[in-house]
VEXVO-593632 format. One line per 4 residues: number of its first residue (from 1); for each residue x negated, y negated, z negated of C-alpha. Coordinates in nm, 3 decimals. Layout:
NUM	X/Y/Z ~ ...
***
This chain:
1	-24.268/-5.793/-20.457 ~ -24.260/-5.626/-20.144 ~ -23.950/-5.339/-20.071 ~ -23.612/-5.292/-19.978
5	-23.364/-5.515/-20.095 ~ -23.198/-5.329/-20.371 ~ -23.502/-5.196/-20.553 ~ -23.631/-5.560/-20.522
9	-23.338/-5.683/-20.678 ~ -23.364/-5.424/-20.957 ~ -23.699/-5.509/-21.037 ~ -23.589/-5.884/-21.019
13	-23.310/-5.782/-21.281 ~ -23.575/-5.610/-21.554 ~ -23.795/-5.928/-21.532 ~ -23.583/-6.182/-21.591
17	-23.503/-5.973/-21.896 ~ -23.844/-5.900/-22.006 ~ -24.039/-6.161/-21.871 ~ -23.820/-6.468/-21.758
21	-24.092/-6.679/-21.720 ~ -24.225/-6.499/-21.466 ~ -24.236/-6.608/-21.124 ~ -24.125/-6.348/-20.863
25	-24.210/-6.426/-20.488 ~ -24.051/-6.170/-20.236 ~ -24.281/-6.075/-19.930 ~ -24.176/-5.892/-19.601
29	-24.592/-5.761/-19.602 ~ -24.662/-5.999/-19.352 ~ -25.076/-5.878/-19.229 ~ -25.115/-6.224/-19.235
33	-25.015/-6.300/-19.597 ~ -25.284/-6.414/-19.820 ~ -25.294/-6.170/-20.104 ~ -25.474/-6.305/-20.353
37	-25.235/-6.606/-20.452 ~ -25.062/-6.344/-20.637 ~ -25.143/-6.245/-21.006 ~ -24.998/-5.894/-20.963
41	-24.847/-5.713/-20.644 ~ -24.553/-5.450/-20.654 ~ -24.514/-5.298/-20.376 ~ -24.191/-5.072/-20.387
45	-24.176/-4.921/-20.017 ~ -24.520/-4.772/-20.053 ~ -24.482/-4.400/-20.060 ~ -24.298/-4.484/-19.689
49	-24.583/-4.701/-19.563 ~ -24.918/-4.617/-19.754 ~ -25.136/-4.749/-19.467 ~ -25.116/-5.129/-19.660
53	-25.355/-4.947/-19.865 ~ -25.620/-5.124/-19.681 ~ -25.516/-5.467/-19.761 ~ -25.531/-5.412/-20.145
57	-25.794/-5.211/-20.131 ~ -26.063/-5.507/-20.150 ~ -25.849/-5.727/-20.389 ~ -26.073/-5.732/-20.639
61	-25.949/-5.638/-21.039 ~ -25.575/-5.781/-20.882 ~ -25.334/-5.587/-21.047 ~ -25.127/-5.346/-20.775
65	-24.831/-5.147/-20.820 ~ -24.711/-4.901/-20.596 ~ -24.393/-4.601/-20.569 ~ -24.631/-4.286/-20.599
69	-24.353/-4.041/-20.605 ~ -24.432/-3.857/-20.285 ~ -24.766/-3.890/-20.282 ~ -25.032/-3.889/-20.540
73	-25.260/-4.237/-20.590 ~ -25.578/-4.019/-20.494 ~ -25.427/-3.885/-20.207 ~ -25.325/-4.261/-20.067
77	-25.671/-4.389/-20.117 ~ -25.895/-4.079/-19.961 ~ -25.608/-4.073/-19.641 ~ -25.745/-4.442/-19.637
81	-26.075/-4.415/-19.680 ~ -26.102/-4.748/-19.846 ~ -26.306/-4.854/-20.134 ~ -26.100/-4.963/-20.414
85	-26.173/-5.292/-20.551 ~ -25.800/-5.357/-20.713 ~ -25.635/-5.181/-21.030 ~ -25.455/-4.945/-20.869
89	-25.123/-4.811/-21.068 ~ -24.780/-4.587/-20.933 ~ -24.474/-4.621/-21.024 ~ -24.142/-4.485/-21.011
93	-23.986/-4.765/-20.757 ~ -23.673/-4.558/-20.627 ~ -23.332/-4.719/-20.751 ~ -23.203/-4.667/-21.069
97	-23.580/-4.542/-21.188 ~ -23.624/-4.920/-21.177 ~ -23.445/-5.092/-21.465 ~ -23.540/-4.872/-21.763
101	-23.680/-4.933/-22.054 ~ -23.949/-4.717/-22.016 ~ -24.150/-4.685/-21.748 ~ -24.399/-4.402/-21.699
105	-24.738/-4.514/-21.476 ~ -24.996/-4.342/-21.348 ~ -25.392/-4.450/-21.322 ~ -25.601/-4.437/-21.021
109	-25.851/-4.505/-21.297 ~ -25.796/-4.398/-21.660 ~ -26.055/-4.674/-21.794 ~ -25.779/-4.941/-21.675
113	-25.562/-4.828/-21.935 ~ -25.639/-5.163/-22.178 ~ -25.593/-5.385/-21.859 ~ -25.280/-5.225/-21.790
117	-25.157/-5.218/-22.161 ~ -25.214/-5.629/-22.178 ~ -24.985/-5.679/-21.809 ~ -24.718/-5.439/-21.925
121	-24.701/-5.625/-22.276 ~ -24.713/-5.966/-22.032 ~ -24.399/-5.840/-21.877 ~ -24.236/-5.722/-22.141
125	-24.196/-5.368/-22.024 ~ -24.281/-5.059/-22.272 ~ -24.489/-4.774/-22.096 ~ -24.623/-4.446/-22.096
129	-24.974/-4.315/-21.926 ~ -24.912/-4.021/-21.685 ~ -25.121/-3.757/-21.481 ~ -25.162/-3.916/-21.121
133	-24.912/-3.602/-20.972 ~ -24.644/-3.616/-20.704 ~ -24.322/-3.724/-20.814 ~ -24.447/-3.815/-21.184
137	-24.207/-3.642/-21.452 ~ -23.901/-3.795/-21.480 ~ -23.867/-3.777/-21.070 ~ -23.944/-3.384/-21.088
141	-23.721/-3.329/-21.371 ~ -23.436/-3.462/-21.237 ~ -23.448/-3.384/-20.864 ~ -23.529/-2.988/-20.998
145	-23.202/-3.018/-21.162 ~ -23.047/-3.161/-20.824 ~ -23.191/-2.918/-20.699 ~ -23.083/-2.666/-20.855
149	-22.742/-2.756/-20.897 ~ -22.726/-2.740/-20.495 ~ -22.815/-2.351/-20.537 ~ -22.530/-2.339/-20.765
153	-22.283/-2.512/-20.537 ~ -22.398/-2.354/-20.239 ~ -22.327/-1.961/-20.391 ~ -21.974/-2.101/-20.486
157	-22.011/-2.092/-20.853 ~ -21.869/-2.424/-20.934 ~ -21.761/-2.735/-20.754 ~ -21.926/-3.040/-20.719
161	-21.684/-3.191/-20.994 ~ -21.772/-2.912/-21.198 ~ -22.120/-2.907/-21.229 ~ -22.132/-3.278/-21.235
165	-21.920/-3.297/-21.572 ~ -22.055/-2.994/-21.709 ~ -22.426/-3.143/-21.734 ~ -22.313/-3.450/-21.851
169	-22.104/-3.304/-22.107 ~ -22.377/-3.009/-22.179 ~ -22.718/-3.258/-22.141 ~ -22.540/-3.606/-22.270
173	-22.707/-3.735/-21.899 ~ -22.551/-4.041/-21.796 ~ -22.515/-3.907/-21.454 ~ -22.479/-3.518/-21.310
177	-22.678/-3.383/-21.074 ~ -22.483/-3.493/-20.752 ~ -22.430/-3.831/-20.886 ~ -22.812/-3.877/-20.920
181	-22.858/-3.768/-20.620 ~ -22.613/-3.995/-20.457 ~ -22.750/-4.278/-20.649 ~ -23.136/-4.224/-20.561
185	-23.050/-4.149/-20.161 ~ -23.089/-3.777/-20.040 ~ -23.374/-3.877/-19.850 ~ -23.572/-3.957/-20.161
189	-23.455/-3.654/-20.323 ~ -23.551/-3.427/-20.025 ~ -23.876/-3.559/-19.927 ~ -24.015/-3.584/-20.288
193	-23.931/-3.207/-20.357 ~ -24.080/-3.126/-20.041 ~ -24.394/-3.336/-20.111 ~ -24.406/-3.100/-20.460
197	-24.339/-2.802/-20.316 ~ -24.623/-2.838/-20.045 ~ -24.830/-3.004/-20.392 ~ -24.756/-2.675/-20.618
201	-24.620/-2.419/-20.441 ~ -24.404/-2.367/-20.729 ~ -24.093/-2.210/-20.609 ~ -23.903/-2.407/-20.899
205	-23.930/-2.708/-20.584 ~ -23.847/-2.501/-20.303 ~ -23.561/-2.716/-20.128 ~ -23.181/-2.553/-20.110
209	-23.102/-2.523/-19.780 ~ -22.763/-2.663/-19.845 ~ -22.970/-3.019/-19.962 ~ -23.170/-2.986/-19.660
213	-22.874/-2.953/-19.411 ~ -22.746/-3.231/-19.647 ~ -23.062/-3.448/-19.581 ~ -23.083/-3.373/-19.223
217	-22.718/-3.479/-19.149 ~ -22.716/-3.768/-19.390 ~ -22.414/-3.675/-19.591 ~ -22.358/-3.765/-19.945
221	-22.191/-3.559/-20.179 ~ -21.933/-3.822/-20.305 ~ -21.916/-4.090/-20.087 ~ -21.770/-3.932/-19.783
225	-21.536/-3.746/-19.934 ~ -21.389/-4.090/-20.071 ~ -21.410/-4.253/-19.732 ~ -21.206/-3.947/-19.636
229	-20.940/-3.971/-19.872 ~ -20.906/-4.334/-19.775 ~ -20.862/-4.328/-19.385 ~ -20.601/-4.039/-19.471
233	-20.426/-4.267/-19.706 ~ -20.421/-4.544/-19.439 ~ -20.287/-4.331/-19.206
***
């Protein structure tokens, strides 16, 4: 596994579920890390730093996962320009998206769908085929919704509270839309619905400016509002 600590550790937490057997060696993608010791690779910090693409390029029929959220598999590899030798697969690999159940997976190439079917059944993880698009589906549902429910909060229809318990309560989602987004990080949220809008043009992905101000100032929508409430309490 390759990524940042806390997806790493949620990917650890799924295996020793599914798979306990399983061996899991964590790599800081050391260039000078022989590759093909490993049986499978996820990488989980790839949509951030898709130039490794040239080291798993050659690995010949070696398994690779990678986040393909915010950008799509085919778009990695031609940006690249490598030949690929491995069995190329993206993932979902931002946190919370990690430890499900189901994970949804798209194909560099669709005629690796029986290889793929015998790993995922290996780790014990149930799957479904998607299109190789930015941000997948579940990804582009939910940060629409986010997305949407800025718009709201922004025109003053509702507070943050409000909408948050209202989707929940409306949608039986374990999480509303400002919880999600706290969850995932604003940065994912942001730069994936930018990545769809510039992949679509669909205005459905055009980002609020209140989440881009948001994203630009790092702010959370709970979290410092709690911190606030605390040093005001101390004091």
């Amino acid at each position: 596994m390759i990524g940042e600590p806390d997806r790493v550790e949620e990917l650890r937490a799924l295996l020793a579920t599914t798979a306990p057997l399983v061996e899991v060696e964590v790599s800081d993608g050391d260039e000078e890390e022989d590759l093909d010791i490993y049986d499978a690779i996820f990488d989980l910090n790839f949509d951030d730093d898709s130039e490794i693409m040239e080291r798993y390029a050659p690995l010949r029929n070696k398994p690779v996962f990678v986040s393909a959220l915010k950008q799509q598999l085919s778009e990695a590899v031609y940006v690249s320009g490598s030949k690929i030798r491995c069995m190329l697969f993206g993932i979902n690999a931002l946190t919370v998206f990690i430890n499900q159940p189901l994970w949804e997976i798209s194909l560099f190439r669709k005629f690796e769908t029986p290889e793929l079917e015998k790993i995922m059944q290996q780790l014990g993880i149930n799957f479904l085929p998607v299109e190789d698009r930015v941000g997948l589906v579940k990804a582009r549902v939910i940060f629409m919704i986010i997305n949407e429910a800025c718009f709201t909060l922004q025109e003053g229809t509702a507070s943050i509270e409000a909408i948050d318990e209202a989707m929940k309560l409306g949608t039986n989602y374990p999480f509303g839309p400002f919880e999600w987004c706290d969850k995932i990080g604003i940065t994912h949220v942001f730069e994936t619905l930018a990545a769809l809008y510039e992949d679509t043009k669909d205005e459905r992905y055009k980002v609020c400016p209140l989440l881009k101000t948001k994203y630009l100032r790092n702010e959370t929508f709970y979290k410092k509002k709690k911190q606030q409430v605390k040093e005001e309490d101390e004091w």
